[in-house]
Backbone atoms as SQL, in Angstrom:
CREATE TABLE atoms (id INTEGER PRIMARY KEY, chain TEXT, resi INTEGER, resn TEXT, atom TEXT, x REAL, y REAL, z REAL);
INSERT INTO atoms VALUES
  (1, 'A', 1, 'UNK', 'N', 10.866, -21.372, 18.474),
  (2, 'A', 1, 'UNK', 'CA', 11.795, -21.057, 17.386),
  (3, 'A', 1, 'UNK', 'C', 12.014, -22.283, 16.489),
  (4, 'A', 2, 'UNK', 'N', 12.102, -23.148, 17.052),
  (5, 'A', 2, 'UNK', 'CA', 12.645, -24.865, 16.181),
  (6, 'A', 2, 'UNK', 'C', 10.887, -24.915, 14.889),
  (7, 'A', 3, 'UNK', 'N', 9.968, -24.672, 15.889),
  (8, 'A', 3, 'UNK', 'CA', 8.930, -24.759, 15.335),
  (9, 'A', 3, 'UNK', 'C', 8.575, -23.954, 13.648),
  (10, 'A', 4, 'UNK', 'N', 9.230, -22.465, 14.467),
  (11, 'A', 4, 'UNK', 'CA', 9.109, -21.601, 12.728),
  (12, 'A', 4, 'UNK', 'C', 10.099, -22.143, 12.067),
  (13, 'A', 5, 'UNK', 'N', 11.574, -22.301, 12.455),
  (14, 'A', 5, 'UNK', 'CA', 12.271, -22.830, 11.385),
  (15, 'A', 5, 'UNK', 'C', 11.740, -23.597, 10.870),
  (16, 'A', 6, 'UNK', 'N', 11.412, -24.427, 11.470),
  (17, 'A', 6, 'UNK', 'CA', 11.034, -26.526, 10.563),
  (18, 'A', 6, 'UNK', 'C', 9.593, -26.114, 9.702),
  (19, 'A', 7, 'UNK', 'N', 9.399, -25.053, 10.088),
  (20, 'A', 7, 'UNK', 'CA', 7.821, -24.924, 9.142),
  (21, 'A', 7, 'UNK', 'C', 8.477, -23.975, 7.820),
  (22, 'A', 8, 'UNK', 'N', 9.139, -23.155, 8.523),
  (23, 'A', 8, 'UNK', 'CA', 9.610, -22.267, 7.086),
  (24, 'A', 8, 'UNK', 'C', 10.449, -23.021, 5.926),
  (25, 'A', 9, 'UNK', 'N', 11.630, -24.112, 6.815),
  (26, 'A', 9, 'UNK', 'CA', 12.237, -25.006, 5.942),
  (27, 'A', 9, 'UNK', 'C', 11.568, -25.157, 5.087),
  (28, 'A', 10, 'UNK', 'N', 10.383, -26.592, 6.161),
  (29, 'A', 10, 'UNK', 'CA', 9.173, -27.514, 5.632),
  (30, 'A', 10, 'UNK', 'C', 8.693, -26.687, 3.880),
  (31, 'A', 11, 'UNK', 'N', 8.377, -25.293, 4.024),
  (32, 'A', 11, 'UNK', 'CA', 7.305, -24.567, 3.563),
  (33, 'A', 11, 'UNK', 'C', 8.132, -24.129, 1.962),
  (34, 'A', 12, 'UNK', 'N', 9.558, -23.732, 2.089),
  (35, 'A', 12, 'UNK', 'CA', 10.704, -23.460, 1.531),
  (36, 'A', 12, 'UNK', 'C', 10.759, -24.312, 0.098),
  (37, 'A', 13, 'UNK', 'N', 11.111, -25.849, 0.936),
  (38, 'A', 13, 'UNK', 'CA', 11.622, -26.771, 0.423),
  (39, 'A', 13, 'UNK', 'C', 10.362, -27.607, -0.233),
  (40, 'A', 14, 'UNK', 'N', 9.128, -27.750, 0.194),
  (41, 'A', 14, 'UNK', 'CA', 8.034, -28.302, -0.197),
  (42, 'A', 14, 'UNK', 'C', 7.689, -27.541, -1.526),
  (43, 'A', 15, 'UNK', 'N', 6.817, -26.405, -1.106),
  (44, 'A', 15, 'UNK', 'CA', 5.835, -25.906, -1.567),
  (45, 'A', 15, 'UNK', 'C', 7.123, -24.556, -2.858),
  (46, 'A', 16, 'UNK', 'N', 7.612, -24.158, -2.567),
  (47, 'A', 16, 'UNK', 'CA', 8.758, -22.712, -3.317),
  (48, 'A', 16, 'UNK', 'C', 7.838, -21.879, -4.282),
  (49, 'A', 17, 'UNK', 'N', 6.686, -21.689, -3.771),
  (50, 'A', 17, 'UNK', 'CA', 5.870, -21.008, -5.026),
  (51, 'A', 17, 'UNK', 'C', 6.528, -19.148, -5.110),
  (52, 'A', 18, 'UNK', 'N', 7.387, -18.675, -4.204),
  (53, 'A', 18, 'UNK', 'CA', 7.609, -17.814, -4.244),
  (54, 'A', 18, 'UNK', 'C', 8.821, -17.414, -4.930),
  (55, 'A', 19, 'UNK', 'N', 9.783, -18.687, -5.382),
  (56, 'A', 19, 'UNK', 'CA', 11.049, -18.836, -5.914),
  (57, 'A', 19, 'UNK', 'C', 10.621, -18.199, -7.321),
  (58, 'A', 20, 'UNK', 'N', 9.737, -18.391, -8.227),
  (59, 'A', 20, 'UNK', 'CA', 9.736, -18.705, -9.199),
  (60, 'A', 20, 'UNK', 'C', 9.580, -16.752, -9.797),
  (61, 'A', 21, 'UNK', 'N', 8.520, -16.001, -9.133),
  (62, 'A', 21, 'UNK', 'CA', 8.246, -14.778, -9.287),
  (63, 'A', 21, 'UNK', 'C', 9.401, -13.885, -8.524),
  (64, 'A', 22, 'UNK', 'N', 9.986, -14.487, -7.688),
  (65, 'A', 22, 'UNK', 'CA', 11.363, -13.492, -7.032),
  (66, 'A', 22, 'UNK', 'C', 12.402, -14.261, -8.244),
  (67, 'A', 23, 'UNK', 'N', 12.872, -15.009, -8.856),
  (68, 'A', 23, 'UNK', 'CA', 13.479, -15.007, -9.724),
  (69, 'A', 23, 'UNK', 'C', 13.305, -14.399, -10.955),
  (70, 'A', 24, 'UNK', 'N', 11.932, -14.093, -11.420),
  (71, 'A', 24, 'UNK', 'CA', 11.575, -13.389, -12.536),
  (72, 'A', 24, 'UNK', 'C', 11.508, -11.940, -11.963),
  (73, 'A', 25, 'UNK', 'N', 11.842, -11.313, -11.101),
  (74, 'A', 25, 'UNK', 'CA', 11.666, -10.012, -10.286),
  (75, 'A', 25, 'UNK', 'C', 13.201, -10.107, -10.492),
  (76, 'A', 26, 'UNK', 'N', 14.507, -10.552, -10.266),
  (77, 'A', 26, 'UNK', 'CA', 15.332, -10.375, -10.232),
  (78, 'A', 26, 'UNK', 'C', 16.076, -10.164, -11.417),
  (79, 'A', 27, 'UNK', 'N', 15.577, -10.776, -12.652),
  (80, 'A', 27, 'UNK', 'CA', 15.876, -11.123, -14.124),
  (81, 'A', 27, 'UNK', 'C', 15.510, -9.213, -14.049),
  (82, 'A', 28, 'UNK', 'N', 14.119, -9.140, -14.311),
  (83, 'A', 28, 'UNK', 'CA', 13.588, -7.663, -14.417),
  (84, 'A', 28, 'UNK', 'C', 15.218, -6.668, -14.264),
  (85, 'A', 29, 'UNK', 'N', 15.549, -6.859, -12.563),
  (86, 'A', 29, 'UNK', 'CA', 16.288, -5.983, -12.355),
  (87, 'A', 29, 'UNK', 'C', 17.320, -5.889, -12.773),
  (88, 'A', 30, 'UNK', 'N', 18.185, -7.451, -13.052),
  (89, 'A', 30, 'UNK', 'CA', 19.303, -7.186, -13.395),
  (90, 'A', 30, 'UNK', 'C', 19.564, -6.926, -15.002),
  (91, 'A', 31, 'UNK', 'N', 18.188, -6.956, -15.709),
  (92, 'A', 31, 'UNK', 'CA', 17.990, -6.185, -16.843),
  (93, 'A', 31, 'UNK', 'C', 18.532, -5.206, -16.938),
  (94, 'A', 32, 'UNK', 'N', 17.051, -4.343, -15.807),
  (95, 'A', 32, 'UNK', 'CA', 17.350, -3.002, -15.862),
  (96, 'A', 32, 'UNK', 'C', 18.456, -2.102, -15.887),
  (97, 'A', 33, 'UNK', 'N', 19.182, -3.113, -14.973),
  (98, 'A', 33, 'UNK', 'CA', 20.958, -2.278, -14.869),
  (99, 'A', 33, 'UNK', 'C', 21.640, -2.420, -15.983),
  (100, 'A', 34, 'UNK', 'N', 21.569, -3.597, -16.528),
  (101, 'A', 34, 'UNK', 'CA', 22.532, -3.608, -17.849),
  (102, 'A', 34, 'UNK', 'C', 22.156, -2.929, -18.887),
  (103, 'A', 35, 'UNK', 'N', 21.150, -2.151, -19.225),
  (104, 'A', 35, 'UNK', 'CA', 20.420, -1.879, -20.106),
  (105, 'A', 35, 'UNK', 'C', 20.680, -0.006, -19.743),
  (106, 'A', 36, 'UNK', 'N', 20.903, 0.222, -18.191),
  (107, 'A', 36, 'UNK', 'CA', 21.100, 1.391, -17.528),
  (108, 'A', 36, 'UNK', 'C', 22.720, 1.937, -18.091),
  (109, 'A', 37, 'UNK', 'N', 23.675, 0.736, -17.777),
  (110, 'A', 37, 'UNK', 'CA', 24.907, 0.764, -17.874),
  (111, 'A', 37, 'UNK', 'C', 25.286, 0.810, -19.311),
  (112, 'A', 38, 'UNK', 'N', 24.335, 0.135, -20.265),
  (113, 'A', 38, 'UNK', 'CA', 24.727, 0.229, -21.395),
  (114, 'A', 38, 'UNK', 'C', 24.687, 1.573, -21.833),
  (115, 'A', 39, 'UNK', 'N', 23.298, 1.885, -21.509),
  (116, 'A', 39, 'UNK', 'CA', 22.700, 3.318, -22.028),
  (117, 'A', 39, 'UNK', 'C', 23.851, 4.792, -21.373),
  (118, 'A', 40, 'UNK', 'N', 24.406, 4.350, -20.296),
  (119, 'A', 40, 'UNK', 'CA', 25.297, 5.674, -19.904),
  (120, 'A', 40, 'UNK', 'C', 26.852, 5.777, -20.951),
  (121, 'A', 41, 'UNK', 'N', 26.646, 4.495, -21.226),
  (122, 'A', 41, 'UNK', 'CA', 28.025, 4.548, -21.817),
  (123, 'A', 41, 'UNK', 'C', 28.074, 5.317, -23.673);
């Protein structure tokens, strides 16, 4: 267990190539809602 943590940290904190497309995935969504919410109103 110490092992996956310190690698996932390691992997997290090093490398974050996944931060960048789950933040632009999240922009998308929280678009979508405001744009949802606008449109019902």
């Amino acid at each position: 267990m110490m092992d996956q943590t310190g690698g996932w940290t390691g992997d997290w904190m090093g490398g974050g190539t996944w931060i960048m497309p789950a933040l632009g995935v999240l922009m998308v969504v929280l678009l979508v809602i405001v744009i949802a919410k606008l449109s019902k109103k």
